[in-house]
Residue frames as a rotation matrix with the C-alpha (Angstrom) as fourth column:
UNK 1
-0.244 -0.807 -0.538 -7.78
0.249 0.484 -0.839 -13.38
0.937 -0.339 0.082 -5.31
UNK 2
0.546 0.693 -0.471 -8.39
0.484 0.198 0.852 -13.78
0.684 -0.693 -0.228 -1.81
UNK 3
0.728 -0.339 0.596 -6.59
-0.671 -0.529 0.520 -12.46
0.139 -0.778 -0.612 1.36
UNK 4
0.700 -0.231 0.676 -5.33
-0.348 0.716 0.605 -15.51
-0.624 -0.658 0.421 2.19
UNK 5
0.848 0.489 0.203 -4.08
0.234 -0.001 -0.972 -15.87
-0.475 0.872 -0.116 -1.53
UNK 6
0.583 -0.534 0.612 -2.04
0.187 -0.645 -0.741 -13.01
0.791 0.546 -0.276 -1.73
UNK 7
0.619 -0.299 0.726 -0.80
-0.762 -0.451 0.464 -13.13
0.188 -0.841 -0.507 1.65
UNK 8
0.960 -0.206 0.191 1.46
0.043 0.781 0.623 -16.45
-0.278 -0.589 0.759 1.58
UNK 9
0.437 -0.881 0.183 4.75
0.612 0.142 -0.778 -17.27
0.659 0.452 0.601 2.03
UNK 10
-0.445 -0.758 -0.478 7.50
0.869 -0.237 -0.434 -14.87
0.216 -0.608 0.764 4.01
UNK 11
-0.980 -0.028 0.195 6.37
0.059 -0.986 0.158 -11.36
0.188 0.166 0.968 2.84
UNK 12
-0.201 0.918 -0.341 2.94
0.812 0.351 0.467 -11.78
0.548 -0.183 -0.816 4.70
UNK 13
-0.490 0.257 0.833 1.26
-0.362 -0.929 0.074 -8.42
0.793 -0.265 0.548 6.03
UNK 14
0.506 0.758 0.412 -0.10
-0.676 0.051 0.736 -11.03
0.537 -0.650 0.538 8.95
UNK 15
0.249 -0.739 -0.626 2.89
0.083 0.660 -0.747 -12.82
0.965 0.134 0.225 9.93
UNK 16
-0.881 -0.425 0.209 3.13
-0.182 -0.103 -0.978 -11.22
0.437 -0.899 0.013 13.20
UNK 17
-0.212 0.881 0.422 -0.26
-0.830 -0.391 0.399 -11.89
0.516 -0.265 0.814 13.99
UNK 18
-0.648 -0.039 -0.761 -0.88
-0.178 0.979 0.101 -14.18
0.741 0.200 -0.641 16.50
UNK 19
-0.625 -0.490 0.608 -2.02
-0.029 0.792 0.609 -16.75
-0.780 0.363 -0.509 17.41
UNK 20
-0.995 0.012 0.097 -3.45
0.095 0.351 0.931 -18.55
-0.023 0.936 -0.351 14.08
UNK 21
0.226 0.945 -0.237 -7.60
0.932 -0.280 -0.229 -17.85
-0.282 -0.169 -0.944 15.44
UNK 22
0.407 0.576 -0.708 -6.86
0.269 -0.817 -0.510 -14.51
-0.873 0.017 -0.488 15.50
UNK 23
-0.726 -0.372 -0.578 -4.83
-0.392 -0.467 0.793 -14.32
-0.565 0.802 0.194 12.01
UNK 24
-0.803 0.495 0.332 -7.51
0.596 0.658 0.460 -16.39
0.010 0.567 -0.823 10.62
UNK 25
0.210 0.713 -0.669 -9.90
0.725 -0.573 -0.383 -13.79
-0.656 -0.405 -0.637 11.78
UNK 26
-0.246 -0.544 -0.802 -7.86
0.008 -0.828 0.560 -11.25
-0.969 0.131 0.208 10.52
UNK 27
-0.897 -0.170 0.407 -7.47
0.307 0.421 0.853 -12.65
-0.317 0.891 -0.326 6.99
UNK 28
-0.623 0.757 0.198 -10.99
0.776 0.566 0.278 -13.10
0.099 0.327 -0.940 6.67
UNK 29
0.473 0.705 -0.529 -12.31
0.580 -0.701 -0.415 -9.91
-0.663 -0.110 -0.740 7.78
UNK 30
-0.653 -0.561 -0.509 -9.65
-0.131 -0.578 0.805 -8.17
-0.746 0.593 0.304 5.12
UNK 31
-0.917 0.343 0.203 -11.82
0.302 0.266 0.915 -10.18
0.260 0.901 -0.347 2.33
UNK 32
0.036 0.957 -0.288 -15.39
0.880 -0.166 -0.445 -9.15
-0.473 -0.238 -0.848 4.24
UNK 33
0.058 0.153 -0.987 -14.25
0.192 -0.971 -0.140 -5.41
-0.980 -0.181 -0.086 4.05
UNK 34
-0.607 -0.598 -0.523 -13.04
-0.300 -0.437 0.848 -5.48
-0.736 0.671 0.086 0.77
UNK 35
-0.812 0.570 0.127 -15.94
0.488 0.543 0.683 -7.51
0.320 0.617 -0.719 -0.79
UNK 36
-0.170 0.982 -0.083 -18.80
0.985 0.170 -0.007 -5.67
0.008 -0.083 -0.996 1.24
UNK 37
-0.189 -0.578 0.794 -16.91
-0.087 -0.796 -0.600 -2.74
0.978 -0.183 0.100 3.07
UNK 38
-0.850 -0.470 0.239 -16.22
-0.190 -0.149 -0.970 -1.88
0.491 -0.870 0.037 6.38
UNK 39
-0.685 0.521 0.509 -19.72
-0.712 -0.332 -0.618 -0.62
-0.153 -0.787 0.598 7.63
UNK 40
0.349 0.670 -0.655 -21.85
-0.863 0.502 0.054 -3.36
0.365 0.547 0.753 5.34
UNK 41
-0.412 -0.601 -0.684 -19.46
-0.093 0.775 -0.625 -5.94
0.906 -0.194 -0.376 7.05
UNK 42
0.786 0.598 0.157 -20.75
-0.326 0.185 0.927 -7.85
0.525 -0.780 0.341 10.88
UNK 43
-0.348 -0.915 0.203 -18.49
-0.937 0.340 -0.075 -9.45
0.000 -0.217 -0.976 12.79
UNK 44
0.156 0.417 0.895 -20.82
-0.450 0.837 -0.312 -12.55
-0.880 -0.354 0.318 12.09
UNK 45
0.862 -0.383 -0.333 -19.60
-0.291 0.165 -0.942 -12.27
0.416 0.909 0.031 8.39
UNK 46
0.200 -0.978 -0.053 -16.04
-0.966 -0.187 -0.181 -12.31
0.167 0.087 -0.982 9.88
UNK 47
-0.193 -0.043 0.980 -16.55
-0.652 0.753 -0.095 -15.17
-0.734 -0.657 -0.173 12.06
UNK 48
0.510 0.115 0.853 -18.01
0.413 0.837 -0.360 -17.63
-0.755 0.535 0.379 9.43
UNK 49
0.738 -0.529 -0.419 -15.76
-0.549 -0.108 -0.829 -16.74
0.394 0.841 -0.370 6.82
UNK 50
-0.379 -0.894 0.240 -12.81
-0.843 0.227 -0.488 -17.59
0.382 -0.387 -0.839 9.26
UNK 51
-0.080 -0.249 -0.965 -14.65
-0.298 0.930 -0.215 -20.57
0.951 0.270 -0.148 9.97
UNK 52
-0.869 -0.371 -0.328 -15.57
0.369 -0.045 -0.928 -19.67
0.330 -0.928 0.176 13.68
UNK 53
-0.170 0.691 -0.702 -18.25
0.984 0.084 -0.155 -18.47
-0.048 -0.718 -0.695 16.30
UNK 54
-0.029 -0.364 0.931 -18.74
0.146 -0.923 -0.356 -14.52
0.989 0.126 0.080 16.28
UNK 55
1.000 0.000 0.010 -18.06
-0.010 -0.025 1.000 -15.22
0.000 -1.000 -0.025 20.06
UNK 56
0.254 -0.931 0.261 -14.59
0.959 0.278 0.059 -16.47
-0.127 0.235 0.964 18.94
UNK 57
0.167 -0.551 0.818 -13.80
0.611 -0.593 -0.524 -13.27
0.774 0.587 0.237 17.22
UNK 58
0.589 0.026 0.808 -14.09
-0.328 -0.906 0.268 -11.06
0.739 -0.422 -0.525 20.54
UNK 59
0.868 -0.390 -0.309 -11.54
0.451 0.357 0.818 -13.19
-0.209 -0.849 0.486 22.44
UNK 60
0.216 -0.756 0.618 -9.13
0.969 0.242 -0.043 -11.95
-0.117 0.609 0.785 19.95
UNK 61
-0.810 -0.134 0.571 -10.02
0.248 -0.961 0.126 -8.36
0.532 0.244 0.811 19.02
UNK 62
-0.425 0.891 -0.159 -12.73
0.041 -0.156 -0.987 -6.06
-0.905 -0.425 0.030 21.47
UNK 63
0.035 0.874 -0.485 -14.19
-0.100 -0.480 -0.871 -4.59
-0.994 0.079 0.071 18.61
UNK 64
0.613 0.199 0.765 -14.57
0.703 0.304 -0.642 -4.81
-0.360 0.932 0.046 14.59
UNK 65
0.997 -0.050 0.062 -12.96
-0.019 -0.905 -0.425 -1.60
0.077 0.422 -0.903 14.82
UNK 66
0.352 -0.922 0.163 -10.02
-0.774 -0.188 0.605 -2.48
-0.527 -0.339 -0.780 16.34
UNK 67
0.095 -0.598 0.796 -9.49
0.445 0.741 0.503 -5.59
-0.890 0.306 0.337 13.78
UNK 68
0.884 -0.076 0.461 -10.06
0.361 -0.516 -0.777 -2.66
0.297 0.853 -0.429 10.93
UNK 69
0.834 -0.547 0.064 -6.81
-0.366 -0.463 0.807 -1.02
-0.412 -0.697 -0.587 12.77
UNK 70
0.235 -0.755 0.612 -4.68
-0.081 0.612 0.787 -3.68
-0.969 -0.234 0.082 12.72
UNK 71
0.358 -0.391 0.848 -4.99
0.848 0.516 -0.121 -4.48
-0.390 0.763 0.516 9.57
UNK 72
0.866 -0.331 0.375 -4.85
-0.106 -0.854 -0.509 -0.14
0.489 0.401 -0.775 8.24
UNK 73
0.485 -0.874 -0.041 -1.17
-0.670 -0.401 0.624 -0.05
-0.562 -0.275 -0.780 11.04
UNK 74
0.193 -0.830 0.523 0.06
0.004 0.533 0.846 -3.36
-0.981 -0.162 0.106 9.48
UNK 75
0.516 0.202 0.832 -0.90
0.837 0.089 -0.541 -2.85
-0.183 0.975 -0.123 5.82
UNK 76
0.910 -0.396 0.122 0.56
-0.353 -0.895 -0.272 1.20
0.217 0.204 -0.955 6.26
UNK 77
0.470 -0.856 0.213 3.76
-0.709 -0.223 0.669 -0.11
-0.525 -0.466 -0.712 7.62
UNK 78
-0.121 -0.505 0.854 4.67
0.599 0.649 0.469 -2.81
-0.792 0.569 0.224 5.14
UNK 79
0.469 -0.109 0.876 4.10
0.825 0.409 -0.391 -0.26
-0.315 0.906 0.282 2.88
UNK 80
0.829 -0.445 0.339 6.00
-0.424 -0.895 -0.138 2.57
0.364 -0.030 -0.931 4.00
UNK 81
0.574 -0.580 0.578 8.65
-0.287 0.519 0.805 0.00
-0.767 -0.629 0.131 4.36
UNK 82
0.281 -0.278 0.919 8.57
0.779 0.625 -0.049 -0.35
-0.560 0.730 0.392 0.92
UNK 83
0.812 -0.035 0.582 9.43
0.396 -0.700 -0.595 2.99
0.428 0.714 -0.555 -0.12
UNK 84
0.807 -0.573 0.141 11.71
-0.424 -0.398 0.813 3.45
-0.410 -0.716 -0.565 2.57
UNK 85
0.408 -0.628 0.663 13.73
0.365 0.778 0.512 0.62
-0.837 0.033 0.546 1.28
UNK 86
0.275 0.051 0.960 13.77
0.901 -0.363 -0.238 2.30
0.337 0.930 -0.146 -2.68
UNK 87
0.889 0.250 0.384 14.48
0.324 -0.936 -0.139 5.64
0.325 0.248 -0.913 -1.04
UNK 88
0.773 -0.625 0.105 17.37
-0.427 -0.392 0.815 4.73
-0.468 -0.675 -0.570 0.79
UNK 89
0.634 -0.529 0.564 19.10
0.668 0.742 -0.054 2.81
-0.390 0.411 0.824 -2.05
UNK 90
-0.203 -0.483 -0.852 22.17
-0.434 -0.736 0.520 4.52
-0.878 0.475 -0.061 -4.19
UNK 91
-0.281 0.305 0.910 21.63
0.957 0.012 0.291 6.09
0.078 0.952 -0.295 -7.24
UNK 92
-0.889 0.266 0.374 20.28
-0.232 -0.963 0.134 9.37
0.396 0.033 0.918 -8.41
UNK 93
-0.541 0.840 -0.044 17.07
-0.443 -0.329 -0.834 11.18
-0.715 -0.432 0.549 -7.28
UNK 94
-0.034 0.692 -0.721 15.36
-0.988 -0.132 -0.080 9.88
-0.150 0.710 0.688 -10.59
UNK 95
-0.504 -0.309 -0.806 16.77
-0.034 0.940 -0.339 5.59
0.863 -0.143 -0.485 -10.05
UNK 96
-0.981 0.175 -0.078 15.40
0.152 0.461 -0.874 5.53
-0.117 -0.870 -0.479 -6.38
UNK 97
-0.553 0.735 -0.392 12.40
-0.600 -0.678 -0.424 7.71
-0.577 0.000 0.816 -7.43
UNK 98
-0.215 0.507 -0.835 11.39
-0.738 0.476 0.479 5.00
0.640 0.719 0.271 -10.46
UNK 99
-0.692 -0.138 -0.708 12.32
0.046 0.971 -0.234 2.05
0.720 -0.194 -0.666 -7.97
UNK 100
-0.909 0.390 -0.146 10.31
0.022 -0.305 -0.952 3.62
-0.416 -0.869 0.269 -5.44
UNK 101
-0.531 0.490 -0.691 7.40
-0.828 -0.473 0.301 3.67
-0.180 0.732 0.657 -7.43
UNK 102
-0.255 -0.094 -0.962 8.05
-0.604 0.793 0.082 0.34
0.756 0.602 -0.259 -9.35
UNK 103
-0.915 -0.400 -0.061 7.97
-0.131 0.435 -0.891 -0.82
0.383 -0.807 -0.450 -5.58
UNK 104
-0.912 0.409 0.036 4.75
-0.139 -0.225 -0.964 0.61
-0.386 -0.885 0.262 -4.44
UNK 105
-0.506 0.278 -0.816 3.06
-0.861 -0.118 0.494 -0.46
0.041 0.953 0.299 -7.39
UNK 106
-0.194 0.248 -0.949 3.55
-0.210 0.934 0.287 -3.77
0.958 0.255 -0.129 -7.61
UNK 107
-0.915 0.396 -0.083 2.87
0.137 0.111 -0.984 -3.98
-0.381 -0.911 -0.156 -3.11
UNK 108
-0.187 0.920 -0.343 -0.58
-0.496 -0.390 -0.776 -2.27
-0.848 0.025 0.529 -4.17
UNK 109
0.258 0.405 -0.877 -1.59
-0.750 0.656 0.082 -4.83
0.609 0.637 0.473 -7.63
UNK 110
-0.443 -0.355 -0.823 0.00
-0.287 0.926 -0.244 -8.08
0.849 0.128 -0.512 -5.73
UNK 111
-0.818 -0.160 -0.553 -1.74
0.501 0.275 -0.820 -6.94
0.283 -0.948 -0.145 -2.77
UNK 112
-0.672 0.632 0.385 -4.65
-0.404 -0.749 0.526 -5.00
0.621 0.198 0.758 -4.45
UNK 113
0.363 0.924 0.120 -7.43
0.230 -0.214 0.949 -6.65
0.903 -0.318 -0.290 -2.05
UNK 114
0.150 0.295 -0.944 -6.00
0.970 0.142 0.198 -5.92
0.192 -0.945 -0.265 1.52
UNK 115
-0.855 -0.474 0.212 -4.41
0.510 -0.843 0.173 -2.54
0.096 0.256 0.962 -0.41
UNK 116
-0.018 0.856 0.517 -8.38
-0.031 -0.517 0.855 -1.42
0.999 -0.001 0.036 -1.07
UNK 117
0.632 0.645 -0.430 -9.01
0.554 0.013 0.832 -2.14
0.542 -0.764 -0.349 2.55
UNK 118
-0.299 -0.593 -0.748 -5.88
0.932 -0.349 -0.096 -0.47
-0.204 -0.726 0.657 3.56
UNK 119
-0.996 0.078 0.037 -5.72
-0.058 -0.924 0.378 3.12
0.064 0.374 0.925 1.51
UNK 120
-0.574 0.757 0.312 -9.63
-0.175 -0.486 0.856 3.44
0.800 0.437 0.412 0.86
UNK 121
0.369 0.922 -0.115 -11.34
0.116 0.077 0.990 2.79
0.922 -0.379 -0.079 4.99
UNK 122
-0.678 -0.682 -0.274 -9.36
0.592 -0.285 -0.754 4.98
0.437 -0.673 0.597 6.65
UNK 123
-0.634 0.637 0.438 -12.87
-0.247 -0.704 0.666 6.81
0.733 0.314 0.603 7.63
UNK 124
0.396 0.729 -0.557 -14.21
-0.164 0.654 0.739 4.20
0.903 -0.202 0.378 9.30
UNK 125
-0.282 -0.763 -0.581 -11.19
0.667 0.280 -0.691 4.14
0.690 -0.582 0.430 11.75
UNK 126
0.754 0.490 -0.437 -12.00
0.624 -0.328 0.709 5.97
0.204 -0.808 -0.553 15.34
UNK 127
0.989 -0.125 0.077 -10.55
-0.127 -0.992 0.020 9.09
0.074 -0.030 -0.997 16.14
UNK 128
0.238 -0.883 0.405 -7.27
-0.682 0.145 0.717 7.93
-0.691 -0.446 -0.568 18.04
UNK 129
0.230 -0.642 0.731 -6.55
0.304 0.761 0.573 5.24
-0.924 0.091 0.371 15.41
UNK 130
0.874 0.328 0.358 -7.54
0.486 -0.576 -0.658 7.49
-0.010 0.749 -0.662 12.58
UNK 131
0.860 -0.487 -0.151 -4.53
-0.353 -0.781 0.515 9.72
-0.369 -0.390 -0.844 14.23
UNK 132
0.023 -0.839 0.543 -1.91
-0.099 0.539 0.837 6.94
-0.995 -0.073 -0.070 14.05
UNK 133
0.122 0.066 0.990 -2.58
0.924 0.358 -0.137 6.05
-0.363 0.932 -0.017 10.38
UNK 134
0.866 -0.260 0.427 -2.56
0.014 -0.841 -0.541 9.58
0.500 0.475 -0.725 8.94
UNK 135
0.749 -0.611 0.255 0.63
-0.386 -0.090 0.918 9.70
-0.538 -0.786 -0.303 10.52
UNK 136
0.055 -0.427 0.903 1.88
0.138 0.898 0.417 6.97
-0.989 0.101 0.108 8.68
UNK 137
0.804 0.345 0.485 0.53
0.581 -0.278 -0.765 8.09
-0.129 0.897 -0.423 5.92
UNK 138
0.960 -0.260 0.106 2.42
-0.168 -0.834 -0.526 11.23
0.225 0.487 -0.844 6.09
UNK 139
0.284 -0.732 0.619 5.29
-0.337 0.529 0.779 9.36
-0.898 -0.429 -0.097 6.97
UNK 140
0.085 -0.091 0.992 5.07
0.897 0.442 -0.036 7.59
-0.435 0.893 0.119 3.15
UNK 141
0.879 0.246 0.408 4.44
0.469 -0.301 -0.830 11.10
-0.081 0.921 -0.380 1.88
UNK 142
0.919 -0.372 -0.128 7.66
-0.289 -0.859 0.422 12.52
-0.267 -0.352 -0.897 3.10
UNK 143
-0.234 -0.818 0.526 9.85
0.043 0.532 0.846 9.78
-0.971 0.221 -0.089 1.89
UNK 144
0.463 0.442 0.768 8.39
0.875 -0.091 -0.476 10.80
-0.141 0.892 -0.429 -1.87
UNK 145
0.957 0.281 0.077 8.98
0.279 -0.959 0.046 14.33
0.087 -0.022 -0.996 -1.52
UNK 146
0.537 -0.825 -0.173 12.15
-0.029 -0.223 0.974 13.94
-0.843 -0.518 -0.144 -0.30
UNK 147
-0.011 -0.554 0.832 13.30
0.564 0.684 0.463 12.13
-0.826 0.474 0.305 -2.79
UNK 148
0.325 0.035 0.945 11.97
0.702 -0.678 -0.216 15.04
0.634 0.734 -0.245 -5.87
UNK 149
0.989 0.004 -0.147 13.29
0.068 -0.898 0.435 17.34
-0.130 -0.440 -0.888 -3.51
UNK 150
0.141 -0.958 0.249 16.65
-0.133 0.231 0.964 15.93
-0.981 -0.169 -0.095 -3.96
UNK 151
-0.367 -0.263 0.892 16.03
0.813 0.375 0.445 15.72
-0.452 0.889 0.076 -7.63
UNK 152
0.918 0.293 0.269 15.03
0.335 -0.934 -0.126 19.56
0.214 0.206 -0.955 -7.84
UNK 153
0.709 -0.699 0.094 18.11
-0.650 -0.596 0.471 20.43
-0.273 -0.394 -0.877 -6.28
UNK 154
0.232 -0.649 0.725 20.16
0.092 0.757 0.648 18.27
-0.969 -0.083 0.235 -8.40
UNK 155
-0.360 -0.428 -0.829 18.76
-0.519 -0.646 0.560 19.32
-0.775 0.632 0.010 -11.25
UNK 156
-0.896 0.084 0.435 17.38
0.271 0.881 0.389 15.80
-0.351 0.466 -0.812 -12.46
UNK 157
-0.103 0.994 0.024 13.78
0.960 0.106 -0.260 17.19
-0.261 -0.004 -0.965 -12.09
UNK 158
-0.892 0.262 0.370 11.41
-0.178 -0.953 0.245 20.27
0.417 0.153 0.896 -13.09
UNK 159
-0.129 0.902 -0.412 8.85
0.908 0.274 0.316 20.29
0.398 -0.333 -0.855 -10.39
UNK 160
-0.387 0.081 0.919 7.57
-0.372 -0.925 -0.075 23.61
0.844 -0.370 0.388 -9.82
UNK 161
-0.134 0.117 0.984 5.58
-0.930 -0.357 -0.084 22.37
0.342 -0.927 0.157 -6.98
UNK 162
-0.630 -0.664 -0.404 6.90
-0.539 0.748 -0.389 19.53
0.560 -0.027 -0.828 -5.08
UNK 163
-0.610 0.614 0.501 4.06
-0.273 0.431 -0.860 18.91
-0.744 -0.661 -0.095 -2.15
UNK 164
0.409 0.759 -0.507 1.04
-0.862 0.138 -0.488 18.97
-0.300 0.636 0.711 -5.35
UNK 165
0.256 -0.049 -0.965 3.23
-0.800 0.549 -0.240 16.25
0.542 0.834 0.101 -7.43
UNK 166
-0.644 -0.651 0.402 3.91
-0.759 0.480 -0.440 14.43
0.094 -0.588 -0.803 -4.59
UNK 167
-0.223 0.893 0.392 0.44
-0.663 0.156 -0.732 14.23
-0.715 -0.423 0.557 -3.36
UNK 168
0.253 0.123 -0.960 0.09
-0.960 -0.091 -0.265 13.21
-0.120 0.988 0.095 -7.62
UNK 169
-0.119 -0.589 -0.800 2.19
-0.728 0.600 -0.333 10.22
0.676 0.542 -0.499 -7.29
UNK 170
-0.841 0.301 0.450 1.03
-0.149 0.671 -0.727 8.68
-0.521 -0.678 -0.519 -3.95
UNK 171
0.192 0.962 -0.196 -2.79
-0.667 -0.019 -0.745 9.16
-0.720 0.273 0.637 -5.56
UNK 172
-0.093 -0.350 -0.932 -1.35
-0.901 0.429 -0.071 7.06
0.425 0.833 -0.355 -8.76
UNK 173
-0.537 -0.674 -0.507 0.15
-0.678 0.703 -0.216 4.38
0.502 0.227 -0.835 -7.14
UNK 174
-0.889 0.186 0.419 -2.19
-0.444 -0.122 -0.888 3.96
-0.114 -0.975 0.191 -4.87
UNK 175
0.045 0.995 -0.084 -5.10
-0.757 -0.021 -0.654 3.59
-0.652 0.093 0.752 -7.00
UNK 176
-0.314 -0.343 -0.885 -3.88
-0.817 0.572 0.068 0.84
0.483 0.745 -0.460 -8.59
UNK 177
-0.967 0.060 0.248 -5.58
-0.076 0.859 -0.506 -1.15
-0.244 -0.508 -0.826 -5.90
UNK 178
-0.369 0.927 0.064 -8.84
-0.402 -0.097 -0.911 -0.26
-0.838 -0.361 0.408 -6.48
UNK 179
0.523 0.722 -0.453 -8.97
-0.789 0.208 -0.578 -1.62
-0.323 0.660 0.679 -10.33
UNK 180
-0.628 -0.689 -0.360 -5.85
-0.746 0.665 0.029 -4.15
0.220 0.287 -0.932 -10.68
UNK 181
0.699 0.553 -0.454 -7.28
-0.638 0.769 -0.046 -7.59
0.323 0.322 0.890 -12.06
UNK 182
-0.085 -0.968 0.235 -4.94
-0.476 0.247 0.844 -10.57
-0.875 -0.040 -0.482 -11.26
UNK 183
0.276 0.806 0.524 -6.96
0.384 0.407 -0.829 -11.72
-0.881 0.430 -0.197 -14.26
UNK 184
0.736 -0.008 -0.677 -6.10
-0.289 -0.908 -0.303 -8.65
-0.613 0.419 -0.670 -16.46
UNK 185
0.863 -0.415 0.288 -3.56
0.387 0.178 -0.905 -8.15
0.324 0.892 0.315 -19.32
UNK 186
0.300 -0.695 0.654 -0.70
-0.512 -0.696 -0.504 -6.65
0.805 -0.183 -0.565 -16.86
UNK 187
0.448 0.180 -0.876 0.62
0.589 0.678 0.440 -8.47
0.673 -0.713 0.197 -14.48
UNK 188
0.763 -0.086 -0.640 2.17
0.415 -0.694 0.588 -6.19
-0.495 -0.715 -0.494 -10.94
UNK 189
-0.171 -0.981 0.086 5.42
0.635 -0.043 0.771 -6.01
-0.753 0.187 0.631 -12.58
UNK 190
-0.571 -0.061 0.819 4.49
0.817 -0.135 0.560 -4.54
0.077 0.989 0.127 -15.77
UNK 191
0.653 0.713 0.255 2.13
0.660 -0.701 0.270 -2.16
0.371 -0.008 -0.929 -14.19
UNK 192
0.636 -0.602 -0.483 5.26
0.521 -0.128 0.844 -1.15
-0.569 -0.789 0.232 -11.85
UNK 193
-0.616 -0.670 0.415 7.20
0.706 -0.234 0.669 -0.43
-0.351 0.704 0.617 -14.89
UNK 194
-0.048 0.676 0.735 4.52
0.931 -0.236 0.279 1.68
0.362 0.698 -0.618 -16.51
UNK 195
0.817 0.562 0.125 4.04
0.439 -0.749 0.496 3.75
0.373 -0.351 -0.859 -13.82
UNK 196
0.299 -0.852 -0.430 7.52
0.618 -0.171 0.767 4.16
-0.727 -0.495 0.475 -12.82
UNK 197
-0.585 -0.589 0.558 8.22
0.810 -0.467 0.355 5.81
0.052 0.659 0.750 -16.63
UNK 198
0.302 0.869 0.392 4.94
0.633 -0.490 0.600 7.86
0.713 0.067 -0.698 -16.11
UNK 199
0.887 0.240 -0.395 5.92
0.439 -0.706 0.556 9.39
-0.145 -0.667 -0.731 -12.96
UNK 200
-0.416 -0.909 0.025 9.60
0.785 -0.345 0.515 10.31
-0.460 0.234 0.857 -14.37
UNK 201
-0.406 0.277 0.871 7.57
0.690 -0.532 0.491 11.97
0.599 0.800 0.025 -17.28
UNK 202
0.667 0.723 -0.180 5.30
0.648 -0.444 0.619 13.96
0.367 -0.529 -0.765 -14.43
UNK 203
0.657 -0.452 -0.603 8.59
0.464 -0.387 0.797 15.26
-0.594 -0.803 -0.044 -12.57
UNK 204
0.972 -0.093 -0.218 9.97
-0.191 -0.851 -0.490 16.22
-0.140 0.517 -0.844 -15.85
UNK 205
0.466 -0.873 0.142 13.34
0.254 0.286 0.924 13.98
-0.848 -0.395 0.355 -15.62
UNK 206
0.259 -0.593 -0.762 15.98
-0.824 -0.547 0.146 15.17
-0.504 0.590 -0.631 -17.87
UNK 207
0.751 -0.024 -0.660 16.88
-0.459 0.700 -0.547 13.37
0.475 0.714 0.514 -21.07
UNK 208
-0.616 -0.771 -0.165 19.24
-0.414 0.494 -0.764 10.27
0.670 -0.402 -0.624 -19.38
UNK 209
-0.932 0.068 0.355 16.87
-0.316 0.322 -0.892 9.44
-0.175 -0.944 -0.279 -16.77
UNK 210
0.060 0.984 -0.165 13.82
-0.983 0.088 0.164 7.81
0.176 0.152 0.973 -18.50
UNK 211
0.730 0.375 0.571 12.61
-0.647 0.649 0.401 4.29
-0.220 -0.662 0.716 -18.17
UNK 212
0.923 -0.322 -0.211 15.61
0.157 0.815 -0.558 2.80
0.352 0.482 0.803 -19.70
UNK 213
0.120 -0.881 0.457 17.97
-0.202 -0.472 -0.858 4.27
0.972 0.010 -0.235 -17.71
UNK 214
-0.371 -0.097 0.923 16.58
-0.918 0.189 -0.349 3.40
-0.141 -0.977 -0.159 -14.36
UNK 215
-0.025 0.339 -0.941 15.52
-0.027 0.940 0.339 -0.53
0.999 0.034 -0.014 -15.21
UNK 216
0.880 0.347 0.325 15.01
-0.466 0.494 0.733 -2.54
0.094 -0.797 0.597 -12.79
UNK 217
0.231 -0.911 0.343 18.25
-0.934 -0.306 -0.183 -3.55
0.271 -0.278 -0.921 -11.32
């Protein structure tokens, strides 16, 4: 599945991008990185993919680096939007904690090629944007944590140590870009569910709070 693919309709990680040259740019360098990687990638790959000059591409963005950016701030914030959304619902610590999950799952399998280019070429990013993204990052890990923190002190959970299993469950969900098929025998949903009962089992929820207790709403 392409960029372009997985990216239509409302819930579009390039909707704000304009104009339509430089989302077209955009798009297209998401599939370069993710098919070649970052450094194996030109900006003459970008350009004829999108169907353009690789003059074209520098009216839009200065540098290759700075269209890797965009996409790591807009790809981290739509998905630390999704957990935000799952963390602030009501319900216990062990309901927001599956949905949160179930959430960030299926974002990372329905979204598994601009996900690889988000979560896995943060390296490649220059010092000052490097900064902003890890930021973000820890911005996703603190809305996790919270959340088994609030289910340690409730009682729902048994997490001797809350930063390690956190760290545990971003690494999960995460890597679900790097091998999700849309091909495959799972489709996002079903992986979402999987991993939502898995990470109950990891935090130790108490008998009442397993995967039938927090469905999907």
């Amino acid at each position: 599945m392409s960029a372009a693919e997985e990216t239509t309709g409302e819930d579009t990680p390039w909707g704000e991008v304009t104009p339509e040259a430089a989302r077209r740019l955009l798009v297209a360098a998401v599939d370069a990185f993710a098919e070649r990687g970052y450094h194996a990638t030109t900006t003459r790959d970008i350009a004829g993919r999108a169907g353009m000059s690789p003059a074209a591409l520098y009216i839009h963005f200065k540098t290759k680096e700075e269209l890797l950016h965009r996409i790591s701030k807009i790809g981290h914030e739509r998905a630390l939007y999704v957990l935000d959304t799952e963390a602030d619902r009501d319900g216990t610590a062990a309901e927001r904690l599956a949905g949160a999950v179930r959430s960030f799952v299926r974002w990372h399998a329905e979204r598994h090629t601009t996900a690889r280019v988000v979560q896995y070429e943060l390296d490649a990013l220059g010092e000052e944007h490097r900064t902003e993204i890890v930021a973000l990052r820890r911005r996703s890990d603190a809305v996790v944590r919270r959340i088994i923190n609030e289910g340690v002190r409730d009682g729902e959970f048994d997490v001797p140590d809350v930063a390690g299993t956190t760290l545990a469950v971003l690494s999960l969900c995460i890597d679900v870009a790097r091998w999700f098929n849309a091909q495959g025998s799972r489709t996002p949903d079903e992986v979402g569910e999987l991993y939502a009962d898995l990470v109950l089992r990891m935090v130790g929820a108490r008998t009442g709070f397993g995967a039938e207790a927090v469905g999907q709403k």
